[in-house]
N, C-alpha and C positions, 0 to 999 in steps of 0.2 A: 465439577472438576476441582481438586484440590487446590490451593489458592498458591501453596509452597513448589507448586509446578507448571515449570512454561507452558503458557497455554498455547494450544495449536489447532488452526482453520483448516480446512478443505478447500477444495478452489469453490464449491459452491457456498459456502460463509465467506471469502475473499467477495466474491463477486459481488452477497448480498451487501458489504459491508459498503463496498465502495459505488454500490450500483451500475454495474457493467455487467457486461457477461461474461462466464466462465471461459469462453474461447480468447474474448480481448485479456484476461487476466494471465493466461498463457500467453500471448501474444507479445506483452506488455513484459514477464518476466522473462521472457525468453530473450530481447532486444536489452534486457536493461534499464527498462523505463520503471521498473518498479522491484522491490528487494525480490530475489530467488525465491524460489521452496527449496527445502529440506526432502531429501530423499530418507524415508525410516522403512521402510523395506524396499522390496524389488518393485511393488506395485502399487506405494505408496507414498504420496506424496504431500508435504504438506509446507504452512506458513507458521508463522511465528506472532501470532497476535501483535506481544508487545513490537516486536520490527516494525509491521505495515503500520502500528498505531505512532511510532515515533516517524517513521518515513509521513506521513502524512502531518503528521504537528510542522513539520520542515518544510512540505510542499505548501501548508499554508502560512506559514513564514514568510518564505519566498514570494507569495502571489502579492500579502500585503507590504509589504516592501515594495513590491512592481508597483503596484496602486498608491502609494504613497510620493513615487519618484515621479507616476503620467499625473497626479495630483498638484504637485508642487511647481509643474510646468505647464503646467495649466490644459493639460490635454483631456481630463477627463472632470 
């Protein structure tokens, strides 16, 4: 794919990427736990590479932050 154009997943590249299945990754964007897709036709859906790839650099922010805070209190 052209590098000058946003790249775009399927829920089965979603899935692969994140190791879940394709129903939890509906599941997951349907509630909000993880960025939308993009509707590009009527039966077509899709994700945003770079999104899922900056939503996930932030989820793991987050976690080490958490691990840092049960660390420093001596919980873990």
């Amino acid at each position: 794919m052209n590098r000058g154009v946003t790249e775009i997943m399927t829920v089965n590249e979603v899935a692969a990427m994140l190791g879940i299945s394709p129903r939890t990754v509906w599941e997951q964007s349907s509630c909000g736990a993880m960025p939308k897709p993009i509707k590009i036709g009527r039966k077509i859906t899709r994700w945003h590479r770079q999104t899922l790839e900056k939503w996930l650099e932030e989820k793991v922010e987050i976690a080490e932050r958490e691990r840092k805070k049960l660390e420093e209190i001596g919980k873990i």
